[in-house]
GUKOLFI-45930 format. One line per 10 residues: number of its first residue (from 1); their letters; for each residue y, x, z of N, C-alpha, C. Coordinates in nm, 2 decimals. Atoms other than C-alpha are relative to their C-alpha. Example, Ala and Ser with C-alpha at 12.3 -4.5 7.8 and 13.67 -1.06 7.14 Angstrom:
2
1) AS) -0.12 0.09 0.00 -0.45 1.23 0.78 0.12 0.09 0.00  -0.11 -0.09 0.00 -0.11 1.37 0.71 0.11 -0.08 0.08
This chain:
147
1) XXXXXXXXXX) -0.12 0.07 -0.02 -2.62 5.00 -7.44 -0.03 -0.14 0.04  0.00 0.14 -0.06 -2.60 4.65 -7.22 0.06 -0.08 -0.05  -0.10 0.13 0.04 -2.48 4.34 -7.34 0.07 -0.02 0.13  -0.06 -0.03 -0.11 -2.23 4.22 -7.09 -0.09 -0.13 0.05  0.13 0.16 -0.07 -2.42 3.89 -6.84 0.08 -0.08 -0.02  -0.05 0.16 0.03 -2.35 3.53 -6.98 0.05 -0.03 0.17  -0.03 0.04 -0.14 -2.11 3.40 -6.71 -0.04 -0.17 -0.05  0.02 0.14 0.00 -2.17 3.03 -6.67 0.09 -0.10 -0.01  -0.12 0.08 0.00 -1.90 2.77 -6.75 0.05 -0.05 0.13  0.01 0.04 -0.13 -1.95 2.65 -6.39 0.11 0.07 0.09
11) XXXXXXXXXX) -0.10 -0.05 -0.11 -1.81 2.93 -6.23 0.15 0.10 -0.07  -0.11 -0.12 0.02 -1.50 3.01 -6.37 0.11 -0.15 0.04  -0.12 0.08 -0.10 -1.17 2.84 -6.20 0.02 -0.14 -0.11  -0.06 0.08 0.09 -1.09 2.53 -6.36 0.14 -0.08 0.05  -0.18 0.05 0.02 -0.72 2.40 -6.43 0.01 -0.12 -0.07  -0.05 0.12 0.05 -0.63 2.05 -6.49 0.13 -0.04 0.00  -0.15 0.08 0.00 -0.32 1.86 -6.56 -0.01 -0.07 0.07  -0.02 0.11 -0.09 -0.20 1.63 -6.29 0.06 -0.12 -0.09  -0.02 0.17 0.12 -0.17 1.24 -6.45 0.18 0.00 0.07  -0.13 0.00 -0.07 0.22 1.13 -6.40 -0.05 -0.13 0.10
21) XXXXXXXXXX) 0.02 0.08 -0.08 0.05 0.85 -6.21 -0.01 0.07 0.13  0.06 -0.01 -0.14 -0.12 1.08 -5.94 0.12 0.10 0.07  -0.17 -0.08 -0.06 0.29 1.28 -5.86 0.00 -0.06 0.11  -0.02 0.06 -0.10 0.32 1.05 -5.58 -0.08 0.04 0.10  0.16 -0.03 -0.15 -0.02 1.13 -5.36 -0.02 0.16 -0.04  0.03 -0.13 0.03 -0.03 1.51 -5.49 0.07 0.07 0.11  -0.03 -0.10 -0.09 0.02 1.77 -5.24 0.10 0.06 0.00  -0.08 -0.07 0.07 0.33 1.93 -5.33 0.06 0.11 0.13  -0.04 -0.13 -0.10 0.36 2.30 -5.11 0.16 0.01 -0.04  -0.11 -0.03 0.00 0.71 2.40 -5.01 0.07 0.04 -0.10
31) XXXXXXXXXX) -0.03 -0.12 0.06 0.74 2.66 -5.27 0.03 -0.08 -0.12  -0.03 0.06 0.13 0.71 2.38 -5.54 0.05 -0.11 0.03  -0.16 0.03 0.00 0.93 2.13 -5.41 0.11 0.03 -0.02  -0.12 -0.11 0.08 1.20 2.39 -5.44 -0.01 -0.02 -0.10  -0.01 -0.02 0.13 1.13 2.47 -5.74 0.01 -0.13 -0.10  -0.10 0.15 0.06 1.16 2.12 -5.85 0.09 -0.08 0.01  -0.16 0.08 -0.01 1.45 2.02 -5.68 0.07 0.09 -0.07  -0.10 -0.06 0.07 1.60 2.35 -5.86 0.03 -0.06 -0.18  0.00 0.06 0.17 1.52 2.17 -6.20 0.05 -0.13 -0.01  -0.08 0.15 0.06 1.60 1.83 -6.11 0.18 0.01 0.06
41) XXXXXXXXXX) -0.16 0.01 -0.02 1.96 1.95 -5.98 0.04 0.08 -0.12  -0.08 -0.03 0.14 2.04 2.17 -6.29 -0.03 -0.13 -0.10  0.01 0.14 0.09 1.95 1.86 -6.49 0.11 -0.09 0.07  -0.11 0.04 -0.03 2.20 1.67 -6.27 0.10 0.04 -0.03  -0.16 -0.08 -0.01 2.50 1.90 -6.32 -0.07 -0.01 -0.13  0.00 -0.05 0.09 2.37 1.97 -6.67 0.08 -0.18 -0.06  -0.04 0.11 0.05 2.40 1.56 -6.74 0.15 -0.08 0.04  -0.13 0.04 -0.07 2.71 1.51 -6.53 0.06 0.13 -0.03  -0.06 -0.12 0.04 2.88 1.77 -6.69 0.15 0.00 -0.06  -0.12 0.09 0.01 3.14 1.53 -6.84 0.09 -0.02 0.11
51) XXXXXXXXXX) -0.05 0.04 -0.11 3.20 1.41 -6.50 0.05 0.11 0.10  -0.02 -0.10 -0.11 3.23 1.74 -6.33 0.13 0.04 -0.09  -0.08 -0.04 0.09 3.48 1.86 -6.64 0.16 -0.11 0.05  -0.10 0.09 0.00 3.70 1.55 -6.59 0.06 -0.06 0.14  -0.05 -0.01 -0.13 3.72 1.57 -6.22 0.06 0.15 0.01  -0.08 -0.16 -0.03 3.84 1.96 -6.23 0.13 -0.03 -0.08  -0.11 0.02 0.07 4.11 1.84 -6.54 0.09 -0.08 0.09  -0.12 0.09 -0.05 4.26 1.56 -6.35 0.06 0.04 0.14  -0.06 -0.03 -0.12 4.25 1.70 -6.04 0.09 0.14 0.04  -0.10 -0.10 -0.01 4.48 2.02 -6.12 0.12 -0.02 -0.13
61) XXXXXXXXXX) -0.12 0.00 0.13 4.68 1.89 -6.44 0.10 0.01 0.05  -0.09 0.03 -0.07 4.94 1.75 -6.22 0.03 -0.12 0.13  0.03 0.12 -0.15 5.06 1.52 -5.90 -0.05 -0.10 -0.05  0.12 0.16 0.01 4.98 1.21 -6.08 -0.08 0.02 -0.03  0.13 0.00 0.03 4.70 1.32 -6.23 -0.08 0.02 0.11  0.08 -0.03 -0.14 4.56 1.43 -5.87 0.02 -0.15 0.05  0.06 0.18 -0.08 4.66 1.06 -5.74 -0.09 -0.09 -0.08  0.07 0.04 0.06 4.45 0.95 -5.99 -0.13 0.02 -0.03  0.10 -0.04 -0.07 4.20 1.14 -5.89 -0.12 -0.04 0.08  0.01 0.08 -0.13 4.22 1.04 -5.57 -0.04 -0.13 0.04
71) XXXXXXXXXX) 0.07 0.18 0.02 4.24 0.67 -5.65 -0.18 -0.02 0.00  0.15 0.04 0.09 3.88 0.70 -5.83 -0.10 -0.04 0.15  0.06 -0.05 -0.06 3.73 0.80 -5.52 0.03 -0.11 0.17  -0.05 0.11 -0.13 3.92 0.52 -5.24 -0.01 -0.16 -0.11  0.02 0.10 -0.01 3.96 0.26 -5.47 -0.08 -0.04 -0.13  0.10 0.02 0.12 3.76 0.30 -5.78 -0.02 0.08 -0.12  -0.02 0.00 0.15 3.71 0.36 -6.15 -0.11 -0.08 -0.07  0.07 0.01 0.10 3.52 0.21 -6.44 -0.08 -0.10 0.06  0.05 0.16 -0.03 3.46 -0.15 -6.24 -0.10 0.07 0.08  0.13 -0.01 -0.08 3.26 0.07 -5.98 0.10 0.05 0.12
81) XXXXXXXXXX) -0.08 -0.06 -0.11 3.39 0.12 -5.64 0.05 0.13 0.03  0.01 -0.13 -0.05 3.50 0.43 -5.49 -0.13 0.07 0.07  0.09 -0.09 -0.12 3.25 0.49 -5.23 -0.15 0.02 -0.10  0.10 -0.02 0.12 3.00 0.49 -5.56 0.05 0.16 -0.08  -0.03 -0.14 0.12 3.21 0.78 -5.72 -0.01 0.10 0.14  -0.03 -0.09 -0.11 3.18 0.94 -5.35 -0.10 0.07 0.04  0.11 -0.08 0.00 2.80 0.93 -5.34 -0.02 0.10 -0.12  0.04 -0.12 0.11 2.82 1.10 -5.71 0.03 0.12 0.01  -0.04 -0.10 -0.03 3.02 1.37 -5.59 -0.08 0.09 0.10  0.12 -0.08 -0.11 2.80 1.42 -5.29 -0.13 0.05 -0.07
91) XXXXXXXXXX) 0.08 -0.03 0.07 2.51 1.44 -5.51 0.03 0.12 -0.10  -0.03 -0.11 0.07 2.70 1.71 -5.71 0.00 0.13 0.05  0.01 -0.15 -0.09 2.76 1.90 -5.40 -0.13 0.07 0.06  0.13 -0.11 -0.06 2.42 1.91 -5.29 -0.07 0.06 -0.12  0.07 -0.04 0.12 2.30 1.98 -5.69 0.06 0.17 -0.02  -0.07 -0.16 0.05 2.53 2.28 -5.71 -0.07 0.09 0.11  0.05 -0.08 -0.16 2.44 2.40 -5.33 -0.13 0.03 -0.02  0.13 -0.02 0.00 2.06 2.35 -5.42 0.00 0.10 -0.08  0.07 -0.10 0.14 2.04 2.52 -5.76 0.08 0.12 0.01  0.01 -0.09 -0.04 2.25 2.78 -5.66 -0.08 0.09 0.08
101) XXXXXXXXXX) 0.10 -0.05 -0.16 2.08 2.88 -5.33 -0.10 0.06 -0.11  0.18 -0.02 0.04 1.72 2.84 -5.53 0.01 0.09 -0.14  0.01 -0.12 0.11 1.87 3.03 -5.82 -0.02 0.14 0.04  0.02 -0.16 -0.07 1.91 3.37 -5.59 -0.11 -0.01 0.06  0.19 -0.03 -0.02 1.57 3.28 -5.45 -0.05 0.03 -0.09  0.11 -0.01 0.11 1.43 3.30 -5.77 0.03 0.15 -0.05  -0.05 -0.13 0.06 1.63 3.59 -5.86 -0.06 0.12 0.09  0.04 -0.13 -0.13 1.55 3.79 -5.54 -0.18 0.01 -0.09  0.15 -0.04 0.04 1.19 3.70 -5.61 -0.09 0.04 -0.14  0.01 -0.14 0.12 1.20 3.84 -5.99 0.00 0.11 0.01
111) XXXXXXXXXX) -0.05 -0.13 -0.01 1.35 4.16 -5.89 -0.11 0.10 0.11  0.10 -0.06 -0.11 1.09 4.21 -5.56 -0.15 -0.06 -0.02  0.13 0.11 0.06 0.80 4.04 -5.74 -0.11 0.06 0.11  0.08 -0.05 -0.08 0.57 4.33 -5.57 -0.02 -0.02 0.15  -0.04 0.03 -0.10 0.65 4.25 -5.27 -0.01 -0.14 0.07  -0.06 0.17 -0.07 0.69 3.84 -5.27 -0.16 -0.03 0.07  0.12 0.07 -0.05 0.34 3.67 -5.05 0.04 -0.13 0.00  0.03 0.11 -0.02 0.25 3.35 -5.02 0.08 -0.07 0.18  -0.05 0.06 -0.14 0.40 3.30 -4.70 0.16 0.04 0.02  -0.13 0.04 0.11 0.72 3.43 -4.85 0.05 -0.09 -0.05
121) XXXXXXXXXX) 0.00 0.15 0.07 0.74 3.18 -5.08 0.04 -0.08 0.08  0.01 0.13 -0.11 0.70 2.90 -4.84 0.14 0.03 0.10  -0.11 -0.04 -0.13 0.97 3.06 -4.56 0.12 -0.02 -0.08  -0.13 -0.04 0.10 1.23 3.15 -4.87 0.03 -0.16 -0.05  -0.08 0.16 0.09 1.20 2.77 -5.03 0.04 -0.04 0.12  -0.07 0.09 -0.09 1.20 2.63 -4.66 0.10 0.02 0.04  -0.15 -0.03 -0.04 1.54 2.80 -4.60 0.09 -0.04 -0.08  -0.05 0.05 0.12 1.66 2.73 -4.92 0.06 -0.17 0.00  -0.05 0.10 -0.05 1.59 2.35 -4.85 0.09 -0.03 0.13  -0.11 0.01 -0.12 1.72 2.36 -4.48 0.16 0.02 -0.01
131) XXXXXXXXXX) -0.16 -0.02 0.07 2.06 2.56 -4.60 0.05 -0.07 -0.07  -0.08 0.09 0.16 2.12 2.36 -4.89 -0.02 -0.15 0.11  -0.05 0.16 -0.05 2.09 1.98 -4.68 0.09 0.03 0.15  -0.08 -0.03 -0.11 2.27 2.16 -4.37 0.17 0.02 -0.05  -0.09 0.01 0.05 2.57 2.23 -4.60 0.02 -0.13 -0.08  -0.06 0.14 0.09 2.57 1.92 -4.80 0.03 -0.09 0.09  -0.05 0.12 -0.06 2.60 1.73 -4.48 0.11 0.00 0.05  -0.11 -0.06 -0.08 2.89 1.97 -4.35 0.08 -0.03 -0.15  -0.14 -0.02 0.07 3.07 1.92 -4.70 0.02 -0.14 -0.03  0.01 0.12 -0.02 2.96 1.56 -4.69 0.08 -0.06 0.09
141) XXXXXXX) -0.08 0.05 -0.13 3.15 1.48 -4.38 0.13 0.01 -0.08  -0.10 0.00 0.03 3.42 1.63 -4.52 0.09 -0.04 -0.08  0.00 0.11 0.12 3.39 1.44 -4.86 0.04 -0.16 0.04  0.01 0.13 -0.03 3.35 1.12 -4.64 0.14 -0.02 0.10  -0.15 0.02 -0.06 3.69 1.20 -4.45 -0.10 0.03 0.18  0.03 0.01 -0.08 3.51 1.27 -4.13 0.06 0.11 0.11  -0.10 -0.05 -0.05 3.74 1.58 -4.03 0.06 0.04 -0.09
């Protein structure tokens, strides 16, 4: 009976942690930008959750409560202009647009695991991002009064 052969510490893959300093100059492939915009937009909606809650209440309670709405968004709220509560909404729309999208990417690519490649990946996040900032600019306009 053989013992099995000393492998060498040398050759076996090594895995490091990236420092939060070296995020900036790190490589970051398609596949995991997605995947990180899908985390830092559910963290947006997760933390603006108040704000998404209290825009759906006021804006179907009733008429005043819709012009009041309305106001937030032309002439203000909370000593902050409108066109400040206009970018947050936009940010909501592309947070919902992204993390949905990249949720059914993820989902597809649980369900067809066997199947997903490397070059999958990469095509599915780059649609993912292209779809998702192609609609936020089309509901953006819309948001900004543009038609």
């Amino acid at each position: 009976m053989s013992e099995p052969a000393a492998t060498s510490a040398s050759s076996l893959p090594e895995f490091r942690n990236i420092e939060l300093a070296s995020l900036l100059t790190y490589r970051w492939p398609l596949a995991s930008m997605a995947s990180g915009m899908h985390r830092i937009a559910g963290a947006f909606l997760f933390i603006l959750m108040p704000f998404i809650v209290w825009m759906f209440d006021t804006s179907v309670s009733s008429e005043i409560s819709f012009l009041k709405f309305k106001a937030a968004f032309t002439v203000g709220l909370l000593g902050l202009p409108g066109f400040v509560w206009t970018l947050v909404a936009l940010g909501l729309v592309w947070a919902g647009l992204h993390h949905g999208l990249a949720g059914l990417r993820h989902l597809w690519m649980d369900a067809h695991h066997a199947q997903i490649t490397k070059d999958f990946g990469r095509r599915s996040a780059a649609g993912v991002i292209a779809l998702t900032l192609c609609l936020t600019a089309v509901l953006g306009a819309k948001l900004f009064g543009l038609y």
